[in-house]
PyMOL commands that place a pseudoatom at each C-alpha (Angstrom):
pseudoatom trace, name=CA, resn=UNK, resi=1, chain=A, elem=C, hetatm=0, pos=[19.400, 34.098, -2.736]
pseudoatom trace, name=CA, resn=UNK, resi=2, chain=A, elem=C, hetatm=0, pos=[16.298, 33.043, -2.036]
pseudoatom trace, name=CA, resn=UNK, resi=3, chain=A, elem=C, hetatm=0, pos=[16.135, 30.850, -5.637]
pseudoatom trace, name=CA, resn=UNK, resi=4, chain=A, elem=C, hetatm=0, pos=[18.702, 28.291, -4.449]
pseudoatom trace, name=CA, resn=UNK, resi=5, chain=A, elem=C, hetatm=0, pos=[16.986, 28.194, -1.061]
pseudoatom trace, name=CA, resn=UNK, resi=6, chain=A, elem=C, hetatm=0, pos=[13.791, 27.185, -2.340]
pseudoatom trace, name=CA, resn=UNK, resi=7, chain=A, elem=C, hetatm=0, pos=[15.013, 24.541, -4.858]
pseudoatom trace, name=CA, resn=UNK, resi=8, chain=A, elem=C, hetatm=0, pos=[16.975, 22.991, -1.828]
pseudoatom trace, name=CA, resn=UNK, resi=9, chain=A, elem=C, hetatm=0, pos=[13.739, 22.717, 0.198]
pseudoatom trace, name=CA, resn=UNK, resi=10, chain=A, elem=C, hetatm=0, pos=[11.599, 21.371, -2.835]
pseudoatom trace, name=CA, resn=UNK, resi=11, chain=A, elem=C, hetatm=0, pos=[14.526, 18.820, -3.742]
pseudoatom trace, name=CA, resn=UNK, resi=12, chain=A, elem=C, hetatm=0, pos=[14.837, 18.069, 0.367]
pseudoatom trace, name=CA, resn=UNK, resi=13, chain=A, elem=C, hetatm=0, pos=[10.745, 17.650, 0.660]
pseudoatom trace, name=CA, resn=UNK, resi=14, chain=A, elem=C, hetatm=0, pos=[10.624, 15.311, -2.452]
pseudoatom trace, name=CA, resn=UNK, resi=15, chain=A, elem=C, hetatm=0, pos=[13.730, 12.851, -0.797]
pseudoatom trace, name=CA, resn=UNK, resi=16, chain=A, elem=C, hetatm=0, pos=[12.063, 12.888, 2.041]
pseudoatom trace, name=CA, resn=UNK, resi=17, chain=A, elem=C, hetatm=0, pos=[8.757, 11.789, 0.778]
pseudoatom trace, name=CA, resn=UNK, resi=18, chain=A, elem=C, hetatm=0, pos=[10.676, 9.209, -1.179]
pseudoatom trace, name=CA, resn=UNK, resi=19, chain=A, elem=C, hetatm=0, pos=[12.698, 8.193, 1.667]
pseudoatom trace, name=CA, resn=UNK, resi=20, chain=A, elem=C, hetatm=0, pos=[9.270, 7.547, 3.798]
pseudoatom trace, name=CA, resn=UNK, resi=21, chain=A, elem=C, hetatm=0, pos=[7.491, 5.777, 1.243]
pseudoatom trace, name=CA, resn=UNK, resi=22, chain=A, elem=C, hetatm=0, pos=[10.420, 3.324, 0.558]
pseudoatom trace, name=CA, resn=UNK, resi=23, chain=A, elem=C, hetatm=0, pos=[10.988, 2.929, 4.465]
pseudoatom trace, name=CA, resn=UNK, resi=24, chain=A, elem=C, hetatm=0, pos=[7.601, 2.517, 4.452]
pseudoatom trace, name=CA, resn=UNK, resi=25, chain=A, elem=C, hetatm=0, pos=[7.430, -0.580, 2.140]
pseudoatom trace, name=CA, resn=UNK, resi=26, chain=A, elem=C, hetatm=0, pos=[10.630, -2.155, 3.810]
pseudoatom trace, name=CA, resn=UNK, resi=27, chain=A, elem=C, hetatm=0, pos=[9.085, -2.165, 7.393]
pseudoatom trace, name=CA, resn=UNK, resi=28, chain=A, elem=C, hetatm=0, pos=[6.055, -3.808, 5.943]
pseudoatom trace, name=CA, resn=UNK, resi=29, chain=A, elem=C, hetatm=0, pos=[7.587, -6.390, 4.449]
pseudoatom trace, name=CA, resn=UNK, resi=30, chain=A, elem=C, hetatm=0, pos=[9.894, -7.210, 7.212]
pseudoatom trace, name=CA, resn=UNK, resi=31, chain=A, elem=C, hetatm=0, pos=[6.595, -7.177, 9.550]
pseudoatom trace, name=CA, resn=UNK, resi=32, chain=A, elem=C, hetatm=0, pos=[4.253, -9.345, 7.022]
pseudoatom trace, name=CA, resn=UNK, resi=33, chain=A, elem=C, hetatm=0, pos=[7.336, -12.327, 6.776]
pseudoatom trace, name=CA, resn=UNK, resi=34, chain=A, elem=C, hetatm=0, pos=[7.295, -12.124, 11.023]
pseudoatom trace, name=CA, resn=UNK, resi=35, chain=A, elem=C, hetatm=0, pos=[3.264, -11.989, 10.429]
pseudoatom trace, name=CA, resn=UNK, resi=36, chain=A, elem=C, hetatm=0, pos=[3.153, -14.791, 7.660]
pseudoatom trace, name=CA, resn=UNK, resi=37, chain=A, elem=C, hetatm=0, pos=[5.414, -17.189, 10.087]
pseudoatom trace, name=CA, resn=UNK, resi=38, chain=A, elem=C, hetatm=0, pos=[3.466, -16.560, 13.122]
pseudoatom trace, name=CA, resn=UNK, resi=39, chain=A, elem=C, hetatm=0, pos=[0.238, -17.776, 11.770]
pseudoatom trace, name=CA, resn=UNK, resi=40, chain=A, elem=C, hetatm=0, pos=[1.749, -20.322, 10.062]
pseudoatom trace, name=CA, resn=UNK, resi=41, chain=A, elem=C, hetatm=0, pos=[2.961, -21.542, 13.253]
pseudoatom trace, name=CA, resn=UNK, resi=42, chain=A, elem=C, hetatm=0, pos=[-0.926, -21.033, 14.695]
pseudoatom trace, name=CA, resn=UNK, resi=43, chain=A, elem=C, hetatm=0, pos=[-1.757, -23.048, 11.546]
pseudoatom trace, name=CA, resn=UNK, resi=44, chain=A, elem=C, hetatm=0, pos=[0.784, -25.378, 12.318]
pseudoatom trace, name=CA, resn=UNK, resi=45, chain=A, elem=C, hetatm=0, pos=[-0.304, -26.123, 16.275]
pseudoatom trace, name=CA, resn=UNK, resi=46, chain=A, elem=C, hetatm=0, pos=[-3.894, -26.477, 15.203]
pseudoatom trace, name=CA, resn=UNK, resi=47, chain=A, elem=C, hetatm=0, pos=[-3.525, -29.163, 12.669]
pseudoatom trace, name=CA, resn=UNK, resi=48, chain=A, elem=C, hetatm=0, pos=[-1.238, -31.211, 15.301]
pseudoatom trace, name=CA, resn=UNK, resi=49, chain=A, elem=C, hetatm=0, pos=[-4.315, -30.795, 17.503]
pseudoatom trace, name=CA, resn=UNK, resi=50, chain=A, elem=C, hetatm=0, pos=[-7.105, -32.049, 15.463]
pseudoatom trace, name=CA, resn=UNK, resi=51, chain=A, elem=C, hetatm=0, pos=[-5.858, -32.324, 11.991]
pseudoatom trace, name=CA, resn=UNK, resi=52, chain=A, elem=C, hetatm=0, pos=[-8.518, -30.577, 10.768]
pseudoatom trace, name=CA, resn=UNK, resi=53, chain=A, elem=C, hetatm=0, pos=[-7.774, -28.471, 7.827]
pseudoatom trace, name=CA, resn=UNK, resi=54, chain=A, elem=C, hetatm=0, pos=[-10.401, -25.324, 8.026]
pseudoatom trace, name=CA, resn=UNK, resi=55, chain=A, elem=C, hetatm=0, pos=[-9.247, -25.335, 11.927]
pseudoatom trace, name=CA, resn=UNK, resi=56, chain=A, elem=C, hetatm=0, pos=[-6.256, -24.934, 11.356]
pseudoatom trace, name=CA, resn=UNK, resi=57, chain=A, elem=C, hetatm=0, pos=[-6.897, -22.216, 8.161]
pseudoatom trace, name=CA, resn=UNK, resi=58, chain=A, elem=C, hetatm=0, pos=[-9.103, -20.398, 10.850]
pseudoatom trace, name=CA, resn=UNK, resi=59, chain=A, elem=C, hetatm=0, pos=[-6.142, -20.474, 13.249]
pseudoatom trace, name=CA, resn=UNK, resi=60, chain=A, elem=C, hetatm=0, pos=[-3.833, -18.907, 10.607]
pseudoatom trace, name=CA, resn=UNK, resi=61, chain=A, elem=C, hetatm=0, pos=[-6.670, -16.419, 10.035]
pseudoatom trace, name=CA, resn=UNK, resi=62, chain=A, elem=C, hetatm=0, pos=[-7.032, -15.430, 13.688]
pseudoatom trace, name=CA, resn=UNK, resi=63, chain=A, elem=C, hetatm=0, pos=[-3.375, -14.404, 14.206]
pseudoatom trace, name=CA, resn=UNK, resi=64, chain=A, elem=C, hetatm=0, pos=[-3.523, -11.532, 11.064]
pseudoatom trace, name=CA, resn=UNK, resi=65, chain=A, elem=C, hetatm=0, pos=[-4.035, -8.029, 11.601]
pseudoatom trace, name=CA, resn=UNK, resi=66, chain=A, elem=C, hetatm=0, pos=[-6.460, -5.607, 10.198]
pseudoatom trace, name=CA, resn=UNK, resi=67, chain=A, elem=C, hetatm=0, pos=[-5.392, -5.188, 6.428]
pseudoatom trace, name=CA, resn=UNK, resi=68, chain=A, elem=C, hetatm=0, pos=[-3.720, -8.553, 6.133]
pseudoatom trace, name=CA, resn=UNK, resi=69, chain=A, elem=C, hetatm=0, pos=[-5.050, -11.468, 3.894]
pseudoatom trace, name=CA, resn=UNK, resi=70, chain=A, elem=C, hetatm=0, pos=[-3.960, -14.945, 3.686]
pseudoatom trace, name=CA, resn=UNK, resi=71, chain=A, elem=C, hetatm=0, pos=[-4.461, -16.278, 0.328]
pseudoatom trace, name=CA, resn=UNK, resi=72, chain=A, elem=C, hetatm=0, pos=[-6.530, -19.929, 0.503]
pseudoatom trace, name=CA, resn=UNK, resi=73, chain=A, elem=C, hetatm=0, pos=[-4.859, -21.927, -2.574]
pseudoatom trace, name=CA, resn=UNK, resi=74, chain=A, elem=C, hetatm=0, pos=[-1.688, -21.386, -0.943]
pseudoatom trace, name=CA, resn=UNK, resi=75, chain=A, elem=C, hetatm=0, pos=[-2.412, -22.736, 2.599]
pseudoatom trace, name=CA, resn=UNK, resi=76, chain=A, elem=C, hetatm=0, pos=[-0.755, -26.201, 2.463]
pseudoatom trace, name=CA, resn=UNK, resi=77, chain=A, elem=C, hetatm=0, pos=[-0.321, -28.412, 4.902]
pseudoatom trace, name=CA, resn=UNK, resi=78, chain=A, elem=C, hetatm=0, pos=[2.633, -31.383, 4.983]
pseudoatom trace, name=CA, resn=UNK, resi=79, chain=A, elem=C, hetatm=0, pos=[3.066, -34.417, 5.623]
pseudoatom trace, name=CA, resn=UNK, resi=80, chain=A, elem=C, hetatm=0, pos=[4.828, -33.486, 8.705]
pseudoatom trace, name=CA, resn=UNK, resi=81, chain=A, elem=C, hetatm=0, pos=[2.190, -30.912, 9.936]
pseudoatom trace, name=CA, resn=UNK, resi=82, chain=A, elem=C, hetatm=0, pos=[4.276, -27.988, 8.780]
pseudoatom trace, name=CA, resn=UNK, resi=83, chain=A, elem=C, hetatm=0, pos=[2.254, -25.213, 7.350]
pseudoatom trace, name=CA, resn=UNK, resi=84, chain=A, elem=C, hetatm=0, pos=[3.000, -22.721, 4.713]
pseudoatom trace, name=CA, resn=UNK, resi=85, chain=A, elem=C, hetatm=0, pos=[1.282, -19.550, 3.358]
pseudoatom trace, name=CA, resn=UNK, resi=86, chain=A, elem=C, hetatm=0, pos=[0.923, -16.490, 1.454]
pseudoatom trace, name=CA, resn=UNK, resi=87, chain=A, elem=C, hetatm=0, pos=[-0.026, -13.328, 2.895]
pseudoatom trace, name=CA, resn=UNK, resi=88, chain=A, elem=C, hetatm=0, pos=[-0.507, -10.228, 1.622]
pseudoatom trace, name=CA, resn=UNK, resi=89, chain=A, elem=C, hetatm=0, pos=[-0.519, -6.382, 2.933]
pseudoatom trace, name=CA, resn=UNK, resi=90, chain=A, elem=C, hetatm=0, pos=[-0.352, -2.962, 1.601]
pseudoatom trace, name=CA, resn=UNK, resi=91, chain=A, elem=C, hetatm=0, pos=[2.413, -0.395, 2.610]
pseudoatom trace, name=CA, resn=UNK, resi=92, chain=A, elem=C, hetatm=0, pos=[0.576, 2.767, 3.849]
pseudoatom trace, name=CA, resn=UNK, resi=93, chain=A, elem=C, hetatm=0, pos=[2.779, 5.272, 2.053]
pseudoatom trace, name=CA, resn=UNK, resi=94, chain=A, elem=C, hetatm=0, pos=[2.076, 8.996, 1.135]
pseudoatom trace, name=CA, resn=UNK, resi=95, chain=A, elem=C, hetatm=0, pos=[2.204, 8.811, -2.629]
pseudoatom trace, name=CA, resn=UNK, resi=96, chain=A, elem=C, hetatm=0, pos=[3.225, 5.683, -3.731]
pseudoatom trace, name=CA, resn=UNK, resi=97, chain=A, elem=C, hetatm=0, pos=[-0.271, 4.329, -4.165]
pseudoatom trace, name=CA, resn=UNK, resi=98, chain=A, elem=C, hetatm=0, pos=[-1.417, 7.408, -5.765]
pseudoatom trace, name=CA, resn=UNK, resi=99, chain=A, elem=C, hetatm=0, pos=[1.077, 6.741, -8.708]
pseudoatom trace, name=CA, resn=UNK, resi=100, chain=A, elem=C, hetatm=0, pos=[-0.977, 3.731, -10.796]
pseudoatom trace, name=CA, resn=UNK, resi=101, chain=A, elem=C, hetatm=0, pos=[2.728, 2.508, -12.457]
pseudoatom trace, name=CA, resn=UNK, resi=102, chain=A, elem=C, hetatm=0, pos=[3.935, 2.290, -9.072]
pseudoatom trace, name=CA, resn=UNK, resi=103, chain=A, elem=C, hetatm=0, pos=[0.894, 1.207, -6.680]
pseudoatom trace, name=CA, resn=UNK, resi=104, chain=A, elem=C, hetatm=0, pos=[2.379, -2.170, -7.039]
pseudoatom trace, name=CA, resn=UNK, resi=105, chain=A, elem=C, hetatm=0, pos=[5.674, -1.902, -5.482]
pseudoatom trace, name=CA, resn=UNK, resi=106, chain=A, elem=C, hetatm=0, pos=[3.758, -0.919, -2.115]
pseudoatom trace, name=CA, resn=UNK, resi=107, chain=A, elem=C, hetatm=0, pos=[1.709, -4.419, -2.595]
pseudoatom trace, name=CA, resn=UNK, resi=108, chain=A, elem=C, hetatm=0, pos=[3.415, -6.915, -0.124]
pseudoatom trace, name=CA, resn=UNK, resi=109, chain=A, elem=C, hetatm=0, pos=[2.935, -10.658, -0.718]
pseudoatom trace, name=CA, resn=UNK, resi=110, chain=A, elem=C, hetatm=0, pos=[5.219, -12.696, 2.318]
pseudoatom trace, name=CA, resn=UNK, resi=111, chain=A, elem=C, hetatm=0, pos=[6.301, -16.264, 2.569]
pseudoatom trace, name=CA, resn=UNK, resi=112, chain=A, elem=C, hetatm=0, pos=[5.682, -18.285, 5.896]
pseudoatom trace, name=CA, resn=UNK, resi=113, chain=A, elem=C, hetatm=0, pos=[5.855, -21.361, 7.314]
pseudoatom trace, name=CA, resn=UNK, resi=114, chain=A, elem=C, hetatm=0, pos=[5.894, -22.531, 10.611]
pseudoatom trace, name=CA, resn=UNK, resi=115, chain=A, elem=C, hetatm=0, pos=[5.986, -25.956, 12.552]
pseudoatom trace, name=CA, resn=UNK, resi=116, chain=A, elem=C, hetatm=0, pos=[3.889, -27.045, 15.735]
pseudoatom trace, name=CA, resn=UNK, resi=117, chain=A, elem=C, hetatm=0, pos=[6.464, -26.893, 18.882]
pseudoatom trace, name=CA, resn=UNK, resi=118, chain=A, elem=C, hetatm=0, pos=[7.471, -30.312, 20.098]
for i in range(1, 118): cmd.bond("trace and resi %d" % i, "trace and resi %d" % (i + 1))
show_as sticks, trace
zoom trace
């Protein structure tokens, strides 16, 4: 009795850490795209204010939390003062990271762009 018990716990422990590492990845990329758009958007309202590109780079920079990068060659500025970016963020999972063929999936790289309000 006790046999089937514990293989039930071990296989219910392992989906679970599965389960939190892969929610884990999913809520950080859902919050680095919001992220990635909101300083593009602080990118964006800078440049329409001075159209000065390391302003508005610094601006972008400013809005990021702890742990998030944006990645210079992709800041670009157009013609009509709309910004886009790159930034990137790890997941903090439990063993994801830990696993060297898999470290990479936890890596988040999101898209943003944003425009200066009217």
């Amino acid at each position: 009795m006790l046999g089937w018990l514990t293989k039930l716990i071990v296989v219910l422990a392992l989906f679970g850490l599965v389960a939190f590492d892969g929610l884990s990845v999913v809520t950080t990329r859902f919050s680095a795209e919001d992220h990635a758009n909101t300083a593009a958007a602080a990118a964006a309202e800078a440049w329409k204010s001075g159209h000065d590109l390391q302003k508005a780079y610094d601006a972008a920079v400013a809005t990021v939390e702890p742990g998030e990068t944006i990645e210079p060659t992709t800041f670009r500025v157009a013609a009509d003062g709309g910004v886009s970016l790159v930034l990137h963020r790890d997941a903090k999972t439990l063993w994801l990271t830990k696993v060297s063929a898999l470290a990479h999936l936890a890596k988040v790289r999101a898209n943003g762009t944003g425009t200066a309000p009217s």
